[in-house]
Structures are given as C-alpha cells and as structure tokens.
N, C-alpha and C positions, 0 to 999 in steps of 0.2 A: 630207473626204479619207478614201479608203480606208485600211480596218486591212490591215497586210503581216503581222501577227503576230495572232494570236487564238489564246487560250487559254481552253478551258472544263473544268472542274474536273481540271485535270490533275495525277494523283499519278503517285510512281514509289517501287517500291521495291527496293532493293536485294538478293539474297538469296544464301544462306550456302550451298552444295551441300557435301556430303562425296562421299567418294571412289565410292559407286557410284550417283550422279546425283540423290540425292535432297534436297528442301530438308531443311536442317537447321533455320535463321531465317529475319527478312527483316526490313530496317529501313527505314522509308519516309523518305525524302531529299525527298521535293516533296507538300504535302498540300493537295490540293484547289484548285489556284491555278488565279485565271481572272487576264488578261491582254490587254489589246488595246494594239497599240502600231500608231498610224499612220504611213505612208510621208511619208519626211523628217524622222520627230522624231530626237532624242537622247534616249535615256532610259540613267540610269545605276540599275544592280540594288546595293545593300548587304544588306551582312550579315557576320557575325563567322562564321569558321571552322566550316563544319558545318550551315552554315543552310539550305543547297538551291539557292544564289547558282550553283552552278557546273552543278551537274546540269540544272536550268531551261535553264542555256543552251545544254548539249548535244543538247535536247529541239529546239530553234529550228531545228540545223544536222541534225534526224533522226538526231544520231550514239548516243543514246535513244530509245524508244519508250517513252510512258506506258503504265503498267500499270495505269491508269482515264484517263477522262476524252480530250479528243482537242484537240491541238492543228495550228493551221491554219500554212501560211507562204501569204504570197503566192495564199490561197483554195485549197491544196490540201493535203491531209490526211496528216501524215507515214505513218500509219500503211500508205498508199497504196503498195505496192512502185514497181508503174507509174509511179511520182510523186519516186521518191527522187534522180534526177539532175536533174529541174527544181526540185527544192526546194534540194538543193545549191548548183545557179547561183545560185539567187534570194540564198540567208543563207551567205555568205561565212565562216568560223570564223580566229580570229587568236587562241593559244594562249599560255598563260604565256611558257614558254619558245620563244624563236624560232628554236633551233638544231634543235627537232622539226619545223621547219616549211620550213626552208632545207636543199633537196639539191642543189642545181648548185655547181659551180667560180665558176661567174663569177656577178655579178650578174644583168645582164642574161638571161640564158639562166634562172638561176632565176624570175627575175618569168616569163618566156614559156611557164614549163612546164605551168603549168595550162591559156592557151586552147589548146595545142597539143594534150593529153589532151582538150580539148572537140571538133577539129577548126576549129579557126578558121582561115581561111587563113595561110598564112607572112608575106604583105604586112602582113594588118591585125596579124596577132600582133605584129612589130617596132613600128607602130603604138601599135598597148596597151602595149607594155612603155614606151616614150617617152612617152608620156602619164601613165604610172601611177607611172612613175618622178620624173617631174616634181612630179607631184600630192602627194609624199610628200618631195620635197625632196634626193632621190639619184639623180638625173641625171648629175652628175658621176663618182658611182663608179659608174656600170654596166661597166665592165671588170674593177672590184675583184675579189677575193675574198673572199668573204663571211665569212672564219675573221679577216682584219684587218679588221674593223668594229668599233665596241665596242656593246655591248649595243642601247643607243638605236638606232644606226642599221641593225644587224639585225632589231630589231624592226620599225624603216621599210622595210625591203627586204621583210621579211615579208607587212608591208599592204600594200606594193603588188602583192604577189604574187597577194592576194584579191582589190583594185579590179583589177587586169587581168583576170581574169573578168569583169569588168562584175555585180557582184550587184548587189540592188537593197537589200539588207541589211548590214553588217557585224557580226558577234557578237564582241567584244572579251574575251577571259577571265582578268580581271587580265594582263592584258599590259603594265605595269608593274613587277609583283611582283618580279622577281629586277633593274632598274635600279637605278644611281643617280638624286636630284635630279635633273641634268640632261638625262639618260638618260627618264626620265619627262616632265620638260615638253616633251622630242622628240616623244614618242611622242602625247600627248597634245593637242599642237596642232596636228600633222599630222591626228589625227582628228577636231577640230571645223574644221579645215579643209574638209575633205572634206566632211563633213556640209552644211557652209552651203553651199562654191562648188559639189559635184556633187549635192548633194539624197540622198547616200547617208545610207539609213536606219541608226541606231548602237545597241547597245544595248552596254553598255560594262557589265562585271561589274570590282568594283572595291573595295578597301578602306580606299583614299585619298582621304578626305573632301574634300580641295582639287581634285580630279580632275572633281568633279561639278557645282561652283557652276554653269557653262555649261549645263547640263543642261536641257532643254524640262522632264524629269519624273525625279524619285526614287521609286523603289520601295525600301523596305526589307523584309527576308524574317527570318523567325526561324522556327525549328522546321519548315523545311517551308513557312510560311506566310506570304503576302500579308501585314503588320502594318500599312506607315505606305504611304501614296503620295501625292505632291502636286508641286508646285513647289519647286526647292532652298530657299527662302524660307520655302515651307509646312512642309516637313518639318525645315528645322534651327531653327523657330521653340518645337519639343518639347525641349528639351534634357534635361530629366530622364529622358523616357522614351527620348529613345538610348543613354540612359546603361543605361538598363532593360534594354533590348537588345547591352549590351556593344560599342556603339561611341560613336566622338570624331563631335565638330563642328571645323568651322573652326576654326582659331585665332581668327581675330578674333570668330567668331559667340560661342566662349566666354569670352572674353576680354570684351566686349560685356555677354554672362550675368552673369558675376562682380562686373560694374560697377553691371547692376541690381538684384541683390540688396545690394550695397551702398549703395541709394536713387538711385543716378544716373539720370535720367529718360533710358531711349535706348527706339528702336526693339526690335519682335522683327526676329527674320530677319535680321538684321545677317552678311554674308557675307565679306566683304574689307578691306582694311588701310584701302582708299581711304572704304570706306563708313564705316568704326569713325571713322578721322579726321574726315570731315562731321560725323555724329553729334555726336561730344561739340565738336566748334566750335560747332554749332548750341545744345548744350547750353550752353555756355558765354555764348555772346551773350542765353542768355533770363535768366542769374543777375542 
C-alpha cells in the first residue's frame, strides 16, 4: 500500500526576529524526522509538552514548512506553492480547540462551508454534509447551533466539517485536550469509526494514553525526535523508558507492570482492563 505521508529528514525551527526584521535566535521543534505513514492506517503521535508532537503535524497539513529536509502528502511536496490546495484536500486539519474551527450559525451550513470554498456543486455539498453528518453521529442536530453543543459534540461537528471535504487524511491535534471523559470517548470513537468504515487515513497527536491502544502504529517523539515506534503492544511493552520520556501507560498496562515486578508471571504489552483480567485468571489457573 502506498505512503500518503512521507517524511525525509525533516527539521523545523522556530525563530526569534526583533524589531527591525532580524534573527535574534532560533530553536528547533522537529529534528531530523523521517516518517512514512500508509493510506488507511491509524497512527497516534506521543509526547510530553514541547516535544515537536504538534509542529510535525502542522508540517502534514503545509500550515509549516520544513526549514530542512522535505516532506511528501499524498506524493506531492509541501514545499510546492502549485501544490498547496491539493495538499490541503488530501490532509484535512481538526485542532485543539473546536470553537477556532466552527464559524456558521447553524450546523449544517458549517459542515458545507468548506466544499462550498472548493466549488463542489450545491446538490452534492447537501449530500456531504448528510453523509458526514451521519458518519460523525450528528445528524440530528444539523439545525442546532453550534454555541449549544457541549464540547464533544462540537468537536464532532468540527470533523465532519473535514470529512465533508472528502480528504484522504485526517491530522487530529489533540482534539481531546480541553473535553471531558465523555466528551473524549465521543470524540474518539467517532474517529476510529471513520478510519475502519471510510478507510480515512488518521494521524491523531495526543496525550491520552488510553486514546491510542486502537492504534495500527505509536510513534513517540522527544526533543524533536523519532525515539520509540512500533505497535501499541510494542511500544507500551517499555515502561521504564516512557517513563524516561516523561509519559504514562495504560492503566492496566501499569498496573499489569507493578504486578510483575512483584514476581507475578503476566504478559508484556498488557493494554486493557479485559486483557489484565485474562492474564492474571490465566495466572491463577497455572498456581
């Protein structure tokens, strides 16, 4: 399967201008990251505050340009001007907050605003917004206004604001961060929805370790840099060294940890409540 995302040594750095246009510093946020993510996976991005988790992903959607290295969408080269509204279609952007991303009255008319700005007919636009509305599980409220929703469900009005462009991507950027609990597993199941039933590609930046278990692939980032990447299995099977890296595991995976340093014979990679209970039943039936 083809890569939608490809990344070859891509840095970026930040820099400090004073008042008559000169650099003053410059601090690099992304150092050297290569990257390939194929069409249809999930991948979720980690990292603690400062890591380059967020910048990376503004790189995906060209709302960045690497100041080395070059990164692909979809086989064409952000840095490409010519290229920058087919790159757009292709990697979709769904932001922290979803009240920067919601400008219509009504629902409905927000989800339509984007293929409208693309030229998509008026027929099929109503079309997409029914579709996308569906797909995200607010259908019902497409008359609402989007100021009475609570957090979760603007955040859902927002994604489908992006699937109704039809990308072949979604860039997620902690879009979690400012819900509740519930407000989050909205959010969150709506996107591995999408992912499995439309084959839309996800790359979901995130700080909520339970967010990722579902995940095709973990990437964890620190200083700028690529550190851990594998299967959520593979990568929460390190606990010391996330801990290295200033972040949690699962509950159960540590919880599981704790168990076997205690001598209790279980699994690595132990991920959910349902597996931690196997585990030590299993354990128990071998005593």
């Amino acid at each position: 399967m083809l890569n939608i995302i490809k990344a070859r040594k891509v840095s970026y750095d930040y820099l400090k201008i004073d008042d008559e246009g000169n650099v003053e510093s410059s601090s690099r946020a992304v150092d050297g990251v290569d990257l390939d993510v194929k069409a249809g996976d999930f991948v979720a991005v980690l990292g603690h505050n400062g890591s380059g988790k967020s910048t990376l992903a503004k790189h995906i959607n060209a709302i960045l340009l690497p100041t080395e290295g070059t990164l692909y969408v979809d086989g064409k080269d952000t840095k490409d001007d010519s290229k920058l509204w087919e790159i757009r279609q292709s990697a979709g952007m769904v932001f922290q907050n979803p009240d920067n991303q919601i400008i219509g009255s009504v629902v409905d008319e927000d989800v339509g605003f984007g293929p409208e700005n693309m030229g998509v007919p008026q027929q099929e636009i109503w079309e997409r917004v029914e579709r996308s509305l569906k797909s995200v599980g607010m259908w019902e409220y497409r008359t609402a206004s989007p100021n009475k929703l609570s957090g979760g469900q603007k955040q859902r009005v927002a994604i489908a604001g992006v699937v109704a462009m039809c990308p072949k991507c979604i860039v997620l950027d902690e879009p979690t961060a400012m819900l509740d609990p519930n407000g989050r597993k909205e959010v969150i199941r709506t996107v591995r929805e999408l992912n499995r039933t439309e084959h839309v590609t996800v790359i979901l930046i995130t700080h909520y370790m339970e967010e990722v278990i579902d995940a095709d692939r973990v990437i964890v980032m620190d200083q700028g840099r690529v550190v851990m990447q594998g299967t959520p299995r593979e990568v929460f099977s390190h606990v010391e060294e996330l801990k290295r890296y200033r972040l949690d595991v699962p509950q159960a995976t540590l919880v599981a940890y704790e168990l076997q340093k205690a001598g209790i014979s279980l699994p690595d990679g132990i991920l959910t409540n349902e597996e931690l209970v196997q585990a030590l039943a299993e354990y128990r039936d071998r005593q």
